[in-house]
C-alpha positions as CSV (number, residue, x, y, z in Angstrom):
1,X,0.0,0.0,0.0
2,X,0.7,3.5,-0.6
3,X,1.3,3.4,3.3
4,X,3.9,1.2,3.7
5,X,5.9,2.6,0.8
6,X,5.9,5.6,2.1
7,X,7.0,5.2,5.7
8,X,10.1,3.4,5.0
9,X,12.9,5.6,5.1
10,X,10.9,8.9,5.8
11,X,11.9,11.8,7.9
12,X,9.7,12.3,10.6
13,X,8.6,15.4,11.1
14,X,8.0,16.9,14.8
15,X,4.3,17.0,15.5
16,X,4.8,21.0,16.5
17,X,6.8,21.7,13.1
18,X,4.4,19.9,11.1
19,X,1.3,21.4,12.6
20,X,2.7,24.8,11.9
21,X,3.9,23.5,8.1
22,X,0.4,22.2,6.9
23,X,-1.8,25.3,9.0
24,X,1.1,27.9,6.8
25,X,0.5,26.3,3.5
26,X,-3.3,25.6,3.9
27,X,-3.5,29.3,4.3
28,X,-1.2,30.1,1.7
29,X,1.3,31.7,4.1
30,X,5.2,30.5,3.9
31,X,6.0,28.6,7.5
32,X,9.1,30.7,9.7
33,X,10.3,27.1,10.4
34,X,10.8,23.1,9.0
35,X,11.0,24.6,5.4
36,X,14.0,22.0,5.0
37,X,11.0,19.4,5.1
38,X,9.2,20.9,2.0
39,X,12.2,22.6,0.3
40,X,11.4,21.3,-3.5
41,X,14.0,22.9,-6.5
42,X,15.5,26.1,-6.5
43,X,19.0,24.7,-6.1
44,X,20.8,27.1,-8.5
45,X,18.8,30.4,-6.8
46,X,20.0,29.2,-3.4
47,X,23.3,28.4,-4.6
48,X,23.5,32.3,-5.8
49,X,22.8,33.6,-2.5
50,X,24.4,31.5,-0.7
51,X,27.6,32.6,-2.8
52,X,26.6,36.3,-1.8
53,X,26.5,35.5,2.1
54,X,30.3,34.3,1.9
55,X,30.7,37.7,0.1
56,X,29.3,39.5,2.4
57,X,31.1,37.6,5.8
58,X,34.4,38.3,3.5
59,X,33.5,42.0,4.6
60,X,32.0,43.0,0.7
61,X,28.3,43.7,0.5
62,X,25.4,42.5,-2.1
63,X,22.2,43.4,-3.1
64,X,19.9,41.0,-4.9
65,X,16.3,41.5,-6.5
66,X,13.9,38.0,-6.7
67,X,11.3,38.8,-9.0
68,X,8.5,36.2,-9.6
69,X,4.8,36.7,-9.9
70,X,2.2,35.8,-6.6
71,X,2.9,32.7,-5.4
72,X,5.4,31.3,-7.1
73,X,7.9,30.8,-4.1
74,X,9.4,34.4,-3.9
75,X,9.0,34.6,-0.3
76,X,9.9,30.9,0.3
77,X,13.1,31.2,-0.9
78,X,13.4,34.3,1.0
79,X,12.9,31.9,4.4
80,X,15.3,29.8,3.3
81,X,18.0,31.8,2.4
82,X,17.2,33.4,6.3
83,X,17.4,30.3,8.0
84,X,20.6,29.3,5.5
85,X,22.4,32.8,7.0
86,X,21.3,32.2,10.7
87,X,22.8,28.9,10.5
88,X,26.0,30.6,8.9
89,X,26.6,32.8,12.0
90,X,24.6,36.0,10.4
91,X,22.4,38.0,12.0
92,X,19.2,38.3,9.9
93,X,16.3,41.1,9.9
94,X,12.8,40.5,7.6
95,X,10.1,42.7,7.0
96,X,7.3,43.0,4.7
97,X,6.9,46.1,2.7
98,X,2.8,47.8,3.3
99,X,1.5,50.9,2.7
100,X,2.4,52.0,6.3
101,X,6.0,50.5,5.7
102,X,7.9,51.9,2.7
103,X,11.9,53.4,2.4
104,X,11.3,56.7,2.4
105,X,7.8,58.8,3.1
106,X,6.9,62.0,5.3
107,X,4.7,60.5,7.6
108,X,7.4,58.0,9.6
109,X,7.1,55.0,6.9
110,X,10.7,55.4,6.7
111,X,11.1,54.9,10.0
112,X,8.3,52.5,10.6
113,X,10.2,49.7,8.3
114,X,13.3,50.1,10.0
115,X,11.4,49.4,13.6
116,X,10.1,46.2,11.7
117,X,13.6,45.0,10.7
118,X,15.6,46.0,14.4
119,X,12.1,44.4,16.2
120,X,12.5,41.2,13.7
121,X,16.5,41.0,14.3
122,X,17.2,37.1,14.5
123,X,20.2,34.6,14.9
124,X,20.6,31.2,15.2
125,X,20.0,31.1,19.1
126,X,17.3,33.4,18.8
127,X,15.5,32.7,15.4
128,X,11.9,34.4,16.0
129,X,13.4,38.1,16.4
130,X,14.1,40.3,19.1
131,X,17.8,39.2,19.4
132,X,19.1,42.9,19.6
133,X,19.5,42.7,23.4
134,X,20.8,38.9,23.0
135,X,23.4,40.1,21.0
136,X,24.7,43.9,23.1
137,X,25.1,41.3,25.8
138,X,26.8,39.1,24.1
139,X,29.0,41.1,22.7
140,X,30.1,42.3,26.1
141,X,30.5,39.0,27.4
142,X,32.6,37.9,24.8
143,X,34.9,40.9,25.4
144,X,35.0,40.4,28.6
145,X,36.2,36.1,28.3
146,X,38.4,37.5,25.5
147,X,40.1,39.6,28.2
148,X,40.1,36.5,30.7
149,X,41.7,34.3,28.2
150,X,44.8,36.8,27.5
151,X,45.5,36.3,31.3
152,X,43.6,38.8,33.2
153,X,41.4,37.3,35.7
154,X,37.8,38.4,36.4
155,X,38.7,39.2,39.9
156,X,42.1,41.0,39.3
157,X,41.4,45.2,39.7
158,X,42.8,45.5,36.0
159,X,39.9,43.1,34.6
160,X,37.1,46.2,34.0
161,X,39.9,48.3,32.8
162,X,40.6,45.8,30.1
163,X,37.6,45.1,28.9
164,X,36.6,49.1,28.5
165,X,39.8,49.4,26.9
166,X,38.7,46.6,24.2
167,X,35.3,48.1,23.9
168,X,36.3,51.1,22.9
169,X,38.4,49.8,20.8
170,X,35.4,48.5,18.7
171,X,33.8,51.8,19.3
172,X,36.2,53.9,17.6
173,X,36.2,51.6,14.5
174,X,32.3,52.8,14.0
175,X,33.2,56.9,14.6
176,X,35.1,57.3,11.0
177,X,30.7,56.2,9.4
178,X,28.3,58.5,9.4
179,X,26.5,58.9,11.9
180,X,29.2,56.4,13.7
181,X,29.8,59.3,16.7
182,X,26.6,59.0,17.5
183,X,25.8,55.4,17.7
184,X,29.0,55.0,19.3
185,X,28.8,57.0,22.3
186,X,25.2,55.0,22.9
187,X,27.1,51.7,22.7
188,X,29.3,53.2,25.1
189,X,26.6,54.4,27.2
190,X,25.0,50.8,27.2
191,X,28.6,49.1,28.3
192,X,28.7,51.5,31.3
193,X,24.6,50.6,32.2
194,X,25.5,47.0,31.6
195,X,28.4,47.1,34.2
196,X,26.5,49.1,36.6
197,X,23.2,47.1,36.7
198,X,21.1,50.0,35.3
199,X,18.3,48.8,33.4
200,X,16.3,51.8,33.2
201,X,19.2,52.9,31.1
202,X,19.7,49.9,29.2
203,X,16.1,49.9,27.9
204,X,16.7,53.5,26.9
205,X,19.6,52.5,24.9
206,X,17.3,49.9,23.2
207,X,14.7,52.5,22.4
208,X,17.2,54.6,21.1
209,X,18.6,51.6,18.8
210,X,14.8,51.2,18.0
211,X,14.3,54.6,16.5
212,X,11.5,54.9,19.1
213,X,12.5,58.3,20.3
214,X,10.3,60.9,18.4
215,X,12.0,63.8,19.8
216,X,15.7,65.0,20.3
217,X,15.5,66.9,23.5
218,X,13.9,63.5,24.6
219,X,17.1,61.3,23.8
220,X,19.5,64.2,25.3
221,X,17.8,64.3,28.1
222,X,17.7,60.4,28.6
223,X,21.0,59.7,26.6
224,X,22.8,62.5,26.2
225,X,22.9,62.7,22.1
226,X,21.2,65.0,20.3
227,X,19.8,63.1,17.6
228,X,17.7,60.3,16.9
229,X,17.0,57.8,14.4
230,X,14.6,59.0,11.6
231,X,13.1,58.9,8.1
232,X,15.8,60.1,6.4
233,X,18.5,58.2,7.9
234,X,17.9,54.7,9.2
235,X,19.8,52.9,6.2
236,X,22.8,54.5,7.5
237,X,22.5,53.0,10.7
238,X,21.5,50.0,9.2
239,X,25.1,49.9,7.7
240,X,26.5,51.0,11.0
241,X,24.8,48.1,12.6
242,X,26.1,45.7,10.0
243,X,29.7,46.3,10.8
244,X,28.5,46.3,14.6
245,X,27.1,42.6,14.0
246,X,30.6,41.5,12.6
247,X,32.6,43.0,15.4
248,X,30.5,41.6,18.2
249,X,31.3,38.3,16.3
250,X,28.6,37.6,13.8
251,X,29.5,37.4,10.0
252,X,27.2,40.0,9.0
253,X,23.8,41.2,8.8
254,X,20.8,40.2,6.1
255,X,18.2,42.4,5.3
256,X,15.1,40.8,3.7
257,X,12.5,42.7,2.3
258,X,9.3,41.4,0.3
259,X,6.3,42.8,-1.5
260,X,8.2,45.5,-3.3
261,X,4.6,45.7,-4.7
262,X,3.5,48.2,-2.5
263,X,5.9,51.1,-3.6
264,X,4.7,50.1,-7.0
265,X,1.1,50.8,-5.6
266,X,2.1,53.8,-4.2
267,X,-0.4,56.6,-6.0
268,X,1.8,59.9,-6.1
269,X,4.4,59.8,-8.6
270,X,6.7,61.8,-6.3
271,X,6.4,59.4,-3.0
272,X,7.2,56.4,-5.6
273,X,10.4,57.6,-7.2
274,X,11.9,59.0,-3.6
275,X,11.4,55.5,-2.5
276,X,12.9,54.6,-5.9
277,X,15.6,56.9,-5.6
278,X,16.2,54.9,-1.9
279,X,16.8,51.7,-3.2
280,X,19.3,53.0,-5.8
281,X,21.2,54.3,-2.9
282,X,21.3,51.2,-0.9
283,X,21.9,49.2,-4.6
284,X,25.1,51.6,-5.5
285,X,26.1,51.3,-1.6
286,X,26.4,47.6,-2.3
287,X,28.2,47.3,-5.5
288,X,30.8,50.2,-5.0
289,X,31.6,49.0,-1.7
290,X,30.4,51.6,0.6
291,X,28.6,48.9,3.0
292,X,30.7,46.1,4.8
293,X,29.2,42.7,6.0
294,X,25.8,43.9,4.3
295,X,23.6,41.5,2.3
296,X,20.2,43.0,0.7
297,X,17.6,40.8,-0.7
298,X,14.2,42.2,-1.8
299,X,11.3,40.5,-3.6
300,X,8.6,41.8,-5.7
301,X,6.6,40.7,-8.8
302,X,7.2,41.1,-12.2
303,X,4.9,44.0,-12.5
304,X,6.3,46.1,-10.0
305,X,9.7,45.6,-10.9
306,X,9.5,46.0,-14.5
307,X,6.5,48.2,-15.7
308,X,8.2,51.1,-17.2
309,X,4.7,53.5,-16.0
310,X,5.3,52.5,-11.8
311,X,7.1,50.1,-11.6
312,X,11.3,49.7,-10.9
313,X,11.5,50.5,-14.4
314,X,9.8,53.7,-14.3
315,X,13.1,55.2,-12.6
316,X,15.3,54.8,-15.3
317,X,18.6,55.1,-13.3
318,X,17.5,51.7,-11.9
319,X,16.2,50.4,-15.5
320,X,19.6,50.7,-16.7
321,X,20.9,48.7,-14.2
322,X,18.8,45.8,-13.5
323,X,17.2,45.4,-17.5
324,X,17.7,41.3,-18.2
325,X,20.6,41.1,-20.7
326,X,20.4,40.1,-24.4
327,X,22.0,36.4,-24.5
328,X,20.2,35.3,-21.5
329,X,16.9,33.3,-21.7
330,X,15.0,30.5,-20.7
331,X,17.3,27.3,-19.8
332,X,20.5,30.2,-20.1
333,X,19.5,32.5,-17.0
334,X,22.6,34.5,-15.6
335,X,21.9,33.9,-11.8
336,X,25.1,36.7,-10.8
337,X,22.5,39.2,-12.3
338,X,21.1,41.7,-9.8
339,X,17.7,40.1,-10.7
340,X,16.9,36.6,-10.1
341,X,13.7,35.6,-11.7
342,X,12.4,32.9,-10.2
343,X,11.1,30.3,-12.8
344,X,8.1,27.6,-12.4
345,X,8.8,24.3,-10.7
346,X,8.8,21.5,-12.8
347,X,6.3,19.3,-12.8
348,X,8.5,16.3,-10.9
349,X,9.4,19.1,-8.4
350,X,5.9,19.6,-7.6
351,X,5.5,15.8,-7.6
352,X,8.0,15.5,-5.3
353,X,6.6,18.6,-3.6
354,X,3.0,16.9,-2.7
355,X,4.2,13.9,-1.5
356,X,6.6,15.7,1.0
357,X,3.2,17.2,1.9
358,X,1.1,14.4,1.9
359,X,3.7,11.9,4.3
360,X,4.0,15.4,6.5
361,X,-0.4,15.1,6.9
362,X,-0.4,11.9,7.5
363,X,1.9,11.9,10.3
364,X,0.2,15.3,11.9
365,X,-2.8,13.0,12.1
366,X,-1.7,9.4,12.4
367,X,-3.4,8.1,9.2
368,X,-1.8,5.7,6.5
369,X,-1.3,7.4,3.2
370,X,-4.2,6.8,1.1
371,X,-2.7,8.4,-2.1
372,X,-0.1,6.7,-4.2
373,X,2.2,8.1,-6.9
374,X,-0.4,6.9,-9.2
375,X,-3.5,9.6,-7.3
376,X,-0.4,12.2,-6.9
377,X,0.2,12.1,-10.7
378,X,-3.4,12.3,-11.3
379,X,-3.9,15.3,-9.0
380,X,-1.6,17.5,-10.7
381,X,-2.9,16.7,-13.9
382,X,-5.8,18.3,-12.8
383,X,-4.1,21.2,-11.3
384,X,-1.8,21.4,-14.4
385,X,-5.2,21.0,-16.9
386,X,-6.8,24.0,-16.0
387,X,-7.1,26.6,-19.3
388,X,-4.3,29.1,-19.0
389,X,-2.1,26.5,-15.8
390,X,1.4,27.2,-17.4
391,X,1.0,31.0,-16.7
392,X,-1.7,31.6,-13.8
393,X,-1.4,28.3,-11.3
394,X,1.5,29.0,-8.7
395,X,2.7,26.1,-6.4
396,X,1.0,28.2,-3.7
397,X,-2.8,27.1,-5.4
398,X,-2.0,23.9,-5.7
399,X,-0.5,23.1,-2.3
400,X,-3.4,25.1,-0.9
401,X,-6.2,22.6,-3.3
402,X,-3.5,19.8,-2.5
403,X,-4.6,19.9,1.6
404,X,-7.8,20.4,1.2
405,X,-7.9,17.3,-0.6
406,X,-5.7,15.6,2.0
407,X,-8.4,16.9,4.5
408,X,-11.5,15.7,2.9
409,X,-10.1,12.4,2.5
410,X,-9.3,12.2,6.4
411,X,-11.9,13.8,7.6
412,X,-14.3,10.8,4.6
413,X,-12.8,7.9,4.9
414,X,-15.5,6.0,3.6
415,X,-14.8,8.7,0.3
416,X,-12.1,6.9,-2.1
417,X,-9.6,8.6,-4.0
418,X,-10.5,7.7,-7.4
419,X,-13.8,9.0,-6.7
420,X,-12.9,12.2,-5.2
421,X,-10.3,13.3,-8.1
422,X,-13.0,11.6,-10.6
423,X,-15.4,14.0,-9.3
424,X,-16.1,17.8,-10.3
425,X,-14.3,19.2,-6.7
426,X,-11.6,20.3,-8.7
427,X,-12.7,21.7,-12.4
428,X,-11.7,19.0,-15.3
429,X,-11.3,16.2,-12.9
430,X,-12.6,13.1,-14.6
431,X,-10.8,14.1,-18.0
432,X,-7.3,14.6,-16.2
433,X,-8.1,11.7,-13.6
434,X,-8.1,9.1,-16.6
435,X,-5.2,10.5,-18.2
436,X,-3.1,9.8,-15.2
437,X,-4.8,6.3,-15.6
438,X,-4.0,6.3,-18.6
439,X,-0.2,7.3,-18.6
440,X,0.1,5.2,-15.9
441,X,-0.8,2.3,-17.3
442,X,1.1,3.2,-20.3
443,X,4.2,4.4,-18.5
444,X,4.6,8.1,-19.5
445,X,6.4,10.4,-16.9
446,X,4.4,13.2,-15.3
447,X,6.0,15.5,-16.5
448,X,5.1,15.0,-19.9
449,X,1.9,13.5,-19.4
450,X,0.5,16.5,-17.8
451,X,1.3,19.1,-20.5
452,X,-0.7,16.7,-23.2
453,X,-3.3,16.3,-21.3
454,X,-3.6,20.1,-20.9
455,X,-3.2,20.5,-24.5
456,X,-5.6,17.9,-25.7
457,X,-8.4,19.2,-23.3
458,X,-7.8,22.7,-24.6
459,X,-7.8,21.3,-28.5
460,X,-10.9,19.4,-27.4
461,X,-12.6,22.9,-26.7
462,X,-11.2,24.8,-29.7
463,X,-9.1,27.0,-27.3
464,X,-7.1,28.3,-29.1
465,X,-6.2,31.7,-28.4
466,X,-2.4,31.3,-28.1
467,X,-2.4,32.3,-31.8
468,X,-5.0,34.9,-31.8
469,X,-3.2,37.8,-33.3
């Protein structure tokens, strides 16, 4: 039985990690954690950026664009390649682009994606954010057993001398960046509050490194600096931060940012090209090597990066740079290109895909596996027979239809399979149902199988509008 062939040699999945895998992708959400249990394709994307975190620990700085349209993994591979650089000793900040969260705007929206990424800091030891406090202290810690093991003791009256003396040291090194003074005397002042037990300073020092402060007589008065962190000048603090991260002993830091879409949604022409004329800034940062320890990924859809009206593209300084090349296309993509553009899985990836999905449901709820390779075949030729599947169904639809199916046949045992995908649940069932029968019997792969059934169903209706002119 489907069962038993299954089960052999399976990785089980924790009950807690696969509850949280099949809620995520029945609501069409990308799960913060066991992605390595689902992780289908994409090897030559993740091998890219996994080549720009060792630049980026080397002490360079990248900046990467993954374009691909609504649910075709874009923010998948953006969890992976964040649970990849926590696992590399990086520390990793996310956030999701809305319209109260953009780069640059008048109204704080600056400011208010900058909170997101600090508040969503991870590392490895700390993977669901909130790991700026985690790391200050362990920064001061380490110091401090660095100065134990060059032979001063804990206890001997030189030991606090020491350490200061090596703090400061790392201190200085931030004074020469802009806005280095600055962050550098509140480091300082979060050493001393450290030493002294002072906690009401402390958390003043991690509002300040919040950009919570709205005023500057607020922060001199509690701090002693007259500025604080705004609108205008978060990202440079972002690269302060970054070289921070790699003195305190992390690699580096990774900023992840996703739906792009909603700059491109932006309505006034002048907001969208100021947040434009941001990321060209942080791009150029990148590339001429004005940021250290620095990685940038950001994600959007085609649409917003390439419509020439709103989009990316509409700023033609960025146009310039990120336009696709003339020798590259489909089975030749250039994956050092700023742009990565993520292409559809295959169809034995997403085979592969649903039965990593389908042992992972029957485990959350202790079933044998009804479905064999035969009913997963089947299933995706219906998903894949749909009119207009090779350009409108994403991996996310078909996961999502994929557990609900999974769902109905646990919660109906006394449904059978071949009756259920026979049926009219999911559009041209019975057609595609028999030509996985068919092939099956027959021995055609998936893969192909799949595409001819799509095009014989669409011949059947006289669709033909792929060569309307």
């Amino acid at each position: 039985m489907a069962g038993d062939q299954t089960a052999q040699g399976e990785v089980k999945v924790p009950r807690r990690i696969a509850n949280v895998l099949v809620n995520s992708l029945k609501g069409g959400v990308v799960p913060r954690v066991g992605l390595p249990y689902i992780t289908v394709g994409r090897e030559a994307e993740v091998r890219a950026l996994l080549r720009d975190l060792d630049l980026v620990g080397d002490g360079g700085a990248s900046f990467r664009f993954v374009v691909g349209r609504y649910g075709s993994g874009k923010s998948f591979l953006l969890q992976t390649i964040r649970n990849h650089a926590m696992g590399k000793g990086f520390v990793v900040a996310d956030a999701d682009l809305s319209p109260e969260r953009r780069l640059q705007g008048t109204k704080g929206q600056g400011l208010a994606t900058y909170r997101e990424l600090i508040g969503n800091l991870s590392t490895k030891t700390r993977p669901d954010g909130g790991a700026l406090t985690l790391v200050l202290d362990r920064w001061i810690s380490g110091i401090q057993s660095q100065v134990a093991a060059g032979g001063t003791a804990p206890d001997d009256p030189a030991f606090p001398a020491a350490v200061e003396e090596r703090i400061y040291a790392v201190i200085e090194g931030l004074q020469d960046m802009v806005h280095g003074f600055d962050f550098a005397r509140v480091l300082a002042r979060y050493y001393r509050s450290y030493v002294e037990g002072d906690d009401d300073a402390k958390a003043s020092v991690i509002r300040w490194f919040r950009g919570e402060y709205r005023t500057k007589s607020e922060a001199k008065a509690d701090l002693g600096v007259n500025v604080i962190i705004d609108d205008d000048d978060w990202y440079e603090y972002v690269k302060i931060f970054a070289s921070f991260f790699h003195s305190a002993g992390y690699r580096g830091l990774v900023i992840l940012i996703d739906e792009l879409v909603n700059l491109y949604k932006i309505p006034n022409s002048v907001s969208r090209q100021y947040n434009y004329e941001k990321i060209l800034t942080m791009y150029n940062d990148t590339l001429q090597g004005k940021a250290h320890y620095l990685g940038i990924v950001m994600s959007g859809t085609p649409q917003a990066v390439e419509d020439r009206r709103r989009g990316l593209y509409s700023y033609e300084a960025l146009r310039s740079r990120l336009t696709q090349g003339r020798f590259s296309r489909d089975g030749l993509t250039d994956m050092l290109a700023p742009v990565i553009r993520l292409e559809p899985l295959t169809n034995e990836e997403l085979l592969v895909l649903v039965e990593k999905v389908a042992n992972i449901h029957a485990g959350l709820f202790g079933y044998e596996r009804r479905l064999d390779e035969r009913d997963l075949a089947a299933f995706l030729r219906i998903e894949l027979g749909r009119v207009g599947a090779d350009t409108h169904v994403t991996p996310r639809e078909i996961i999502r239809d994929f557990i609900e199916l999974l769902d109905i046949l646990c919660q109906h045992p006394d449904v059978s399979v071949d009756e259920l995908l026979a049926g009219n649940t999911f559009g041209d069932g019975a057609g595609a149902a028999q030509g996985a029968a068919d092939d099956a019997a027959s021995g055609e792969p998936a893969a192909s199988g799949a595409r001819r059934v799509a095009a014989e169903e669409r011949q059947d209706r006289g669709d033909f509008a792929e060569f309307t002119i």
